[in-house]
C-alpha positions in Angstrom: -14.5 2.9 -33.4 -11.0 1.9 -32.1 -9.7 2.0 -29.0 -8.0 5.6 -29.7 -8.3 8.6 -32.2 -4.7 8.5 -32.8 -3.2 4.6 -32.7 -5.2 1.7 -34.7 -6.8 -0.1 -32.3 -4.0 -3.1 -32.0 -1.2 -0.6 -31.8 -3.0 0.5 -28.8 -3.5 -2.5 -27.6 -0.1 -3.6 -27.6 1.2 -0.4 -26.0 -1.3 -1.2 -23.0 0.5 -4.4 -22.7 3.5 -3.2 -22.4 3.0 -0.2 -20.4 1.0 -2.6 -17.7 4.3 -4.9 -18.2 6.7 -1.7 -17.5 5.1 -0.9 -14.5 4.4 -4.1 -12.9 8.4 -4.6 -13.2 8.8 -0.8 -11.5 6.9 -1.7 -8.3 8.2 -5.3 -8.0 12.0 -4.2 -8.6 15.0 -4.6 -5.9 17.7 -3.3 -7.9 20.1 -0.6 -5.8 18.1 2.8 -6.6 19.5 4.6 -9.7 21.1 7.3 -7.6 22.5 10.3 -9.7 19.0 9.7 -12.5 16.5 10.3 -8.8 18.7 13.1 -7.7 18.8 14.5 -11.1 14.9 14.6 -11.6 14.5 16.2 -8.2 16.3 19.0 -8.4 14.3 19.7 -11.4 11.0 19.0 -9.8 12.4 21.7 -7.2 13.6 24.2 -9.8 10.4 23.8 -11.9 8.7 25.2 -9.1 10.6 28.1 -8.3 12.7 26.5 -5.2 15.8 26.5 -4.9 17.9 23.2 -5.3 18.0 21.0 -2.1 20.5 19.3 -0.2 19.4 14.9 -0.6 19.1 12.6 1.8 19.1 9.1 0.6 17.8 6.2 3.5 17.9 2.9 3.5 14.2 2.0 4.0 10.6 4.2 4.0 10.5 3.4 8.0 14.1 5.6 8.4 12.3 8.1 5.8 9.6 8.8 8.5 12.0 9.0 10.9 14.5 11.8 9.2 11.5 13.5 7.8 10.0 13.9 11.5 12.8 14.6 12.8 13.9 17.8 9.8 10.6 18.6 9.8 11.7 20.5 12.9 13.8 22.7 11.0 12.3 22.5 7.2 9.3 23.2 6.1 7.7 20.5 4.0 6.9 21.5 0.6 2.9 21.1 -0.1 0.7 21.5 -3.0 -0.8 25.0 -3.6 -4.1 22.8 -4.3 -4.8 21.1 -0.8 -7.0 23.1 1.3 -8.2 22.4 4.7 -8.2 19.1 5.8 -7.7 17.7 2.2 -5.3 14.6 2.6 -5.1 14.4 6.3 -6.0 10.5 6.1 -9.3 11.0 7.0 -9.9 11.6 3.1 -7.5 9.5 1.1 -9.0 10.1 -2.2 -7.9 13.3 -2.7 -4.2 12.7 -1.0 -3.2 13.8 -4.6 -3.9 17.2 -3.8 -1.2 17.3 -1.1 1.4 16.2 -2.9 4.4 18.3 -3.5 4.7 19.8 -7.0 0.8 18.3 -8.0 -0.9 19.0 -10.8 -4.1 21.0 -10.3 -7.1 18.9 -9.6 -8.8 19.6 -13.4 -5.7 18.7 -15.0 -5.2 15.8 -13.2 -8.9 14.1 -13.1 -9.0 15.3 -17.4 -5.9 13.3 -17.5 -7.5 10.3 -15.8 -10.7 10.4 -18.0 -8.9 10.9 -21.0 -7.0 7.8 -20.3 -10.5 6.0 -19.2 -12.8 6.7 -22.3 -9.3 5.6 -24.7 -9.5 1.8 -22.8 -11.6 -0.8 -24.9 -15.1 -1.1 -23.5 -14.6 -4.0 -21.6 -11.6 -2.8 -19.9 -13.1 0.1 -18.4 -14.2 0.5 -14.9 -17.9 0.0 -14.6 -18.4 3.4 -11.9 -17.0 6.0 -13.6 -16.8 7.3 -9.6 -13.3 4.9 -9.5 -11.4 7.4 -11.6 -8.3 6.4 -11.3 -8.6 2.7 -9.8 -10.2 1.7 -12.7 -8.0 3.3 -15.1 -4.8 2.2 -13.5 -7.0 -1.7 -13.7 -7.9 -0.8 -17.2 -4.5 -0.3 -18.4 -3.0 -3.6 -16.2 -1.4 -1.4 -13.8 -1.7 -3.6 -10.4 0.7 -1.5 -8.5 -0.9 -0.5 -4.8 -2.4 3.4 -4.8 -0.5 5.1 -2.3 -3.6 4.7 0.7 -2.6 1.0 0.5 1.1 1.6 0.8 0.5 4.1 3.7 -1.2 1.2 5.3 1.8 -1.2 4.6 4.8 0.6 5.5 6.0 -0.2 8.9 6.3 2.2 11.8 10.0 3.2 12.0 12.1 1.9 15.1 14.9 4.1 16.1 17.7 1.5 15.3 16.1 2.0 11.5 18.1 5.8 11.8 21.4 4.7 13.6 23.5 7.2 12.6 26.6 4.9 13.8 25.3 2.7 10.6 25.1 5.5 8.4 28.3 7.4 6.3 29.5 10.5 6.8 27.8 12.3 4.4 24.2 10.9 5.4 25.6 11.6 9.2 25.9 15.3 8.5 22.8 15.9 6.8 21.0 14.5 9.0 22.8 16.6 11.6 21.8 19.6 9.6 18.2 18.8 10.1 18.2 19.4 13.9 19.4 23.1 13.3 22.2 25.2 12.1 23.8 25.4 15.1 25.3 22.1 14.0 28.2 23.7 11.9 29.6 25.7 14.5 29.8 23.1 17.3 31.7 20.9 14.5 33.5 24.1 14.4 34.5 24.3 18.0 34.7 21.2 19.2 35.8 18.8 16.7 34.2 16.8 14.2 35.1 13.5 16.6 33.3 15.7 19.6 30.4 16.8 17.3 29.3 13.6 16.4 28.9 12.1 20.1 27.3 14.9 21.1 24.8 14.5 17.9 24.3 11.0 18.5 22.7 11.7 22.2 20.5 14.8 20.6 19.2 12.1 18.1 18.8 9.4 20.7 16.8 12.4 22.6 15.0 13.3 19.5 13.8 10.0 18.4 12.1 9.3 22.3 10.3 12.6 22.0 9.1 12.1 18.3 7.8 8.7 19.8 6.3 10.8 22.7 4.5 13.3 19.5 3.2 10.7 17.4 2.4 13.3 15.3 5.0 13.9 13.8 5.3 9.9 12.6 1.8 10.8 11.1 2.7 14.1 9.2 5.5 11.9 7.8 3.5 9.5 7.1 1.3 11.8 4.8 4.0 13.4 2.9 5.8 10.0 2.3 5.5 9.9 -1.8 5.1 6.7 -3.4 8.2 6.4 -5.5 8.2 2.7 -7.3 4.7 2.2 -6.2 3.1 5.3 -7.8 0.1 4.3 -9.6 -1.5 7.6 -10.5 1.7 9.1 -12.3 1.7 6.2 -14.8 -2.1 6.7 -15.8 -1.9 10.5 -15.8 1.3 9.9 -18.5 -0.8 6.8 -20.6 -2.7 9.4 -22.5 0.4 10.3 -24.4 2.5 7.4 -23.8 0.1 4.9 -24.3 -2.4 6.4 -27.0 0.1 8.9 -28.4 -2.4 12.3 -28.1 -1.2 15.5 -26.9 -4.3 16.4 -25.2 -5.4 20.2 -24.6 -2.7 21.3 -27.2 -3.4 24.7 -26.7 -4.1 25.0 -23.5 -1.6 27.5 -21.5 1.0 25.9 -19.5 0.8 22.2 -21.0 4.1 21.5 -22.1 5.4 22.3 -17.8 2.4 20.1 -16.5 4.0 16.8 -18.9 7.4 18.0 -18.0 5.8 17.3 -14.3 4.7 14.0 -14.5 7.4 12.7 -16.9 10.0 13.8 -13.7 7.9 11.7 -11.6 8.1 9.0 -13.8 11.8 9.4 -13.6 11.7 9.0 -9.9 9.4 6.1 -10.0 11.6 4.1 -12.1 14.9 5.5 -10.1 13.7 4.7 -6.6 11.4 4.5 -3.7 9.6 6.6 -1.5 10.4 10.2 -0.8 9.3 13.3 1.1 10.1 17.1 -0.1 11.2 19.7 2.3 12.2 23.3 1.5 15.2 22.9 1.3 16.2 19.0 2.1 14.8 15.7 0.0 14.5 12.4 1.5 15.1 9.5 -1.1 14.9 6.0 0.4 16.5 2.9 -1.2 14.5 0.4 -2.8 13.4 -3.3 -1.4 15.7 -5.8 -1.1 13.2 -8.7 -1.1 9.6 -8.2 -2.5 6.9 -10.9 -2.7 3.7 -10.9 -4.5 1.2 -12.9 -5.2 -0.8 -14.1 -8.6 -2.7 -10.3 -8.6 0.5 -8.2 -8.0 -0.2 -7.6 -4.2 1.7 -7.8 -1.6 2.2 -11.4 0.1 4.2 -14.2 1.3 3.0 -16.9 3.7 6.8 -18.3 4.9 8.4 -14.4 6.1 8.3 -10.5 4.9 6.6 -9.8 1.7 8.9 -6.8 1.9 12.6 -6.6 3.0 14.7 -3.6 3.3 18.8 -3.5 4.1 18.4 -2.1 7.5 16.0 -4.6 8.6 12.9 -3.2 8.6 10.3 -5.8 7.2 6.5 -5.6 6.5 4.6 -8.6 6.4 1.6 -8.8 4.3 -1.4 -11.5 3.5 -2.9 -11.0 -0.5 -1.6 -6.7 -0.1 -3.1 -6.7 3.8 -0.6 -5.5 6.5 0.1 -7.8 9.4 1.8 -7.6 12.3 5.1 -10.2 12.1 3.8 -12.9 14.4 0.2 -13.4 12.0 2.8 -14.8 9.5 5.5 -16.3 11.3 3.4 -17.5 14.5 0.0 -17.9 13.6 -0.2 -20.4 16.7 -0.1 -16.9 18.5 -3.5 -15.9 17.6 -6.7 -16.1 19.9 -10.3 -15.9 19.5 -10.4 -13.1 21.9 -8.0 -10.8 19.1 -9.9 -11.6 16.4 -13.4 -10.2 17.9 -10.9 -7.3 19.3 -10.0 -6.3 15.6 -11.9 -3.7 14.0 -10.3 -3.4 10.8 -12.1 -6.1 8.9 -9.6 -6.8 6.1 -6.9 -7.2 8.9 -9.4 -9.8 11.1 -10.3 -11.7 7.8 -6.8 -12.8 7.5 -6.4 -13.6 11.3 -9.3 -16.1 10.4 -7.9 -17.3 8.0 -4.3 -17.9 9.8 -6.6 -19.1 12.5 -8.9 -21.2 10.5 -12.4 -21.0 10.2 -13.6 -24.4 10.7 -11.6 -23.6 14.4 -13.5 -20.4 15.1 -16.3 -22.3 14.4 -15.3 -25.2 17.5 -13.8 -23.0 20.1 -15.4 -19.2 18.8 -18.5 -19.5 20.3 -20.7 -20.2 17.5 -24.3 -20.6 17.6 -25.9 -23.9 16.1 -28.9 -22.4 14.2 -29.9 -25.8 12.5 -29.4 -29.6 12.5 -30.7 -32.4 10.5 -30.1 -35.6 8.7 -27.3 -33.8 6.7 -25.3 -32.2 9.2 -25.7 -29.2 11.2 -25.7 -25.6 11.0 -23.6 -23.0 12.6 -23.1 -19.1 12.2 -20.5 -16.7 13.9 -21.2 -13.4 14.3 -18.9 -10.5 14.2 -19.2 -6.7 15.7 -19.0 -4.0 13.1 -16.3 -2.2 12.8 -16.1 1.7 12.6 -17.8 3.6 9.8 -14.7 4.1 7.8 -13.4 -0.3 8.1 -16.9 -1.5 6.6 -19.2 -4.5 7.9 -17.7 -8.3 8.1 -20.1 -11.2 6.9 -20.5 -13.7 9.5 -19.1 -17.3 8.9 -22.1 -19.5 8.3 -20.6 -23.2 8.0 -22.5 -26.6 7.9 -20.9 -29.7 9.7 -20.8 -32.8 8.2 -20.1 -36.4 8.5 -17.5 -38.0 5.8 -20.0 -41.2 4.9 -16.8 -43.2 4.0 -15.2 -44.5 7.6 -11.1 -44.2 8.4 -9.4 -47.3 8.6 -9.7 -47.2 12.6 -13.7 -47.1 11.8 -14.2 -43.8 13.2 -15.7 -40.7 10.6 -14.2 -37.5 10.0 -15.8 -34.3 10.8 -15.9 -31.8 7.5 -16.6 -28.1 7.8 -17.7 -26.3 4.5 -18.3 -22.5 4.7 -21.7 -21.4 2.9 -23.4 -18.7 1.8 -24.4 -16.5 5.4 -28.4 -16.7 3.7 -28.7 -20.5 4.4 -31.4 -21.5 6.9 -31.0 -25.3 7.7 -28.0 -28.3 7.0 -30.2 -29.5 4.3 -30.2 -26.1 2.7 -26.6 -25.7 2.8 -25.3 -28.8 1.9 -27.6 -29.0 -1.2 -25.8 -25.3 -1.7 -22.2 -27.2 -2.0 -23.8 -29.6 -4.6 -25.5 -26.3 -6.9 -29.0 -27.8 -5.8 -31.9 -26.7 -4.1 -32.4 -28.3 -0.5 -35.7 -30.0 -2.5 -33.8 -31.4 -5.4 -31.0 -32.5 -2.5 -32.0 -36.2 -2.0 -28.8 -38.4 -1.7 -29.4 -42.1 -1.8 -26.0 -42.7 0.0 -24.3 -39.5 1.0 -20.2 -39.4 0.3 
C-alpha cells in the first residue's frame, strides 16, 4: 500500500521532502518580516472569529514582545481559546498549550489532523509511541523546527532597554502609549504631543519596575507568546492536504473555516515571528537577525548568540539548550559548586560539558570505586532534580596511563567516560575496546 490514498507513493514522497525543506528554511530565516502579508493574515484571524479588527504592534525582538504584552495586558484583554479550561497551558502542562492558543482549533480536530498526517508517513518514518502525536509527526515529515515548550524555554527574559520608547518611531510610541489607558489621547490633547511623550516615558520607566516587581505578568506573556517562524504544529496540522493532497472529513460542518485557520497561520509563520493577541491590539515581533544551528536544526553556536535580534537581545544556546551568556562566552566562569546547584539536567549537562568531564572528575569530588593493572575507576554522582527535569546519569570514567612516553619521558593521563554499569578498570577499559573484561588481555597496552 503506498504511502497515501490520494498521491503514488513517490509523489508523496517527494512532497515530504520539500515541505521538511520549506519549513526548515521558515524557522532558520532572518529576512526583515513580510510586514503588510502578517498584518494582512491577522486581521483575518481576528475577523474570522467575530472580533473586531485590531490596532498592530510590530517589536523588534520576542523579549520587547513580553514586555508590551505585560504591560497592555493592563488595558486589553488577551484573546484565549474557547477550548482551554482550568489550568490547561499554564506551563505546568505544556502538552496541551495548544488549547490556549488564540483562535485554536478544537482539540478533536486538531489531534485527527495530527493522526491523519501520522498513519500517511511510510512505516519507518513514523514515530514508534503513537503517545508523541505531534513530535513524531512533525519528525516524520522532517520538520526539525523547536515545538513551542522549547522556544518558551529559549527566549530571553526581556530587559527594559529591550522597550525604549526613545528607540522606537512614532507610530510604535503611540501605540504603545495606548496600552497604558485611554487617558493617553486627551493628555496629548492638553498638553502637547512634546509634553505627552515625557510624561509617557516616566509612566513606562514606572511600569516596567512594577512589572519586574509582578513577575507574573512576564509569565502570562510568556504563555500567550505564539510561535510565529518556529511553529511546528501548524505545518503538520496543514501536511494532510498539502503534503498528501486529501481533504479530510469532506463533509464534516465547518471544515472549509477550520483550513482557512491554519492556512492564516501558515501565513504568519512564513511572514514573521512571534506574536501575542489581545482584544483589540496584536503584537508582531521582527524576525532574527543572526540564527545558528547545528547539524539537527537546533539551536547552537559555541563562539556567541545562536540567536540575535536588532535591539540587542541575544539567547545563547548549546545543541537547542538555553544558557545563560557567560556558559558560552566564559566557560572559565563555571564551578563545581553550580553545577551540583543546577537542577535542570539538560542545562547542567552542558555546564559539564563547558566544564569538562575528565575535570569534574579531578577536582568534583569523585569517588574511586576501582583500580587495577588497567587504570582506575571513578564515578560522580549527581542529586536528582525535581519531578518534572528528570534524573542525570552519573559520570563513570576510567583513568588511564598512555603506554607510549612524551618526549620529556613523563606519561599522559587519559580519561574515557563509560557506561555508569562498569564495576572495575579492567571492566571498563575492555568496554572501550567492545570486549569483555575476560577476553581483555593486552600483551602491551597503547
Amino acid at each position: 500500500m503506498g504511502v497515501s490514498p490520494y498521491y503514488p507513493e513517490d509523489v508523496a514522497q517527494e512532497r515530504m521532502r520539500a515541505w521538511a525543506v520549506e519549513w526548515n528554511s521558515v524557522a532558520a530565516c532572518t529576512d526583515r518580516a513580510d510586514r503588510p502579508r502578517a498584518e494582512a493574515a491577522l486581521r483575518e484571524l481576528y475577523r474570522a472569529d467575530g472580533r473586531a479588527e485590531p490596532r498592530i504592534l510590530w517589536v523588534s525582538s520576542p523579549a520587547a514582545g513580553l514586555l508590551a504584552h505585560a504591560i497592555a495586558s493592563r488595558s486589553y484583554r488577551p484573546v484565549r481559546s474557547a477550548f482551554a479550561r482550568g489550568d490547561v497551558g499554564n506551563g505546568n502542562n505544556l502538552e496541551f498549550n495548544s488549547l490556549a492558543e488564540p483562535f485554536a482549533m478544537e482539540p478533536a480536530w486538531r489531534n485527527r489532523l495530527i493522526a491523519a498526517v501520522h498513519e500517511r508517513l511510510p512505516p519507518e518514518r513514523r514515530s514508534s509511541s503513537p503517545g508523541e502525536g505531534l513530535a513524531g509527526a512533525a519528525s516524520g515529515l522532517g520538520i526539525n523546527t523547536s515545538r513551542l515548550e522549547g522556544i518558551l524555554r529559549l527566549v530571553p527574559r526581556p530587559s527594559a532597554p529591550a522597550m525604549d520608547p526613545t528607540q522606537a518611531d512614532g507610530p510604535a510610541t503611540d501605540l504603545l502609549a495606548g496600552a497604558l489607558g485611554p487617558t493617553w489621547t486627551s493628555v496629548v490633547q492638553t498638553v502637547g504631543t512634546d509634553l505627552a511623550r515625557e510624561l509617557f516615558l516616566q509612566a513606562l520607566r514606572a511600569q516596567v519596575a512594577d512589572l519586574f516587581a509582578q513577575p507574573q505578568r512576564i509569565r502570562d506573556a510568556v504563555q500567550a507568546m505564539q510561535p510565529g517562524q518556529w511553529d511546528a504544529e501548524t505545518p503538520v496540522l496543514a501536511a494532510a492536504k498539502a503534503v498528501f493532497g486529501g481533504f479530510l472529513w469532506r463533509h464534516k460542518e465547518g471544515r472549509a473555516e477550520r483550513e482557512r485557520s491554519v492556512a492564516l497561520r501558515l501565513e504568519l509563520a512564513r511572514s514573521a515571528g512571534q506574536w501575542w493577541a489581545l482584544d483589540g491590539l496584536a503584537i508582531i515581533s521582527e524576525r532574527p537577525l543572526r540564527i545558528r544551528r547545528d547539524d539537527r536544526g537546533r539551536q547552537h553556536s559555541s563562539t556567541g548568540p545562536a540567536v540575535a535580534w536588532a535591539d540587542g537581545n541575544e539567547m545563547y544556546a548549546w545543541h537547542g539548550v538555553g544558557v545563560e551568556a557567560r556558559v558560552i562566552a566564559s566557560p572559565g566562569t563555571i564551578t563545581v559548586e553550580e553545577i551540583d546547584r543546577t537542577s535542570n539536567v539538560e542545562v547542567r549537562r552542558v555546564l559539564i560539558e563547558q566544564f569538562g568531564e575528565d575535570r569534574l572528575i579531578r577536582e568534583g569530588g569523585a569517588r574511586l570505586i576501582g583500580e587495577d593493572a588497567t587504570g582506575r575507576l571513578w564515578r560522580r554522582e549527581f542529586a536528582s532534580g525535581g519531578w518534572s527535569q528528570g534524573r542525570d546519569e552519573p559520570i563513570v570514567m576510567v583513568e588511564v596511563l598512555n603506554s607510549t612516553p612524551e618526549p620529556d619521558g613523563t606519561r599522559k593521563t587519559y580519561f574515557l567516560r563509560v557506561p555508569p554499569t562498569m564495576k572495575s578498570a579492567r571492566q571498563a577499559v575492555a568496554w572501550t575496546f567492545g570486549l569483555g573484561s575476560v577476553e581483555y588481555r593486552p600483551a602491551v597496552q597503547t
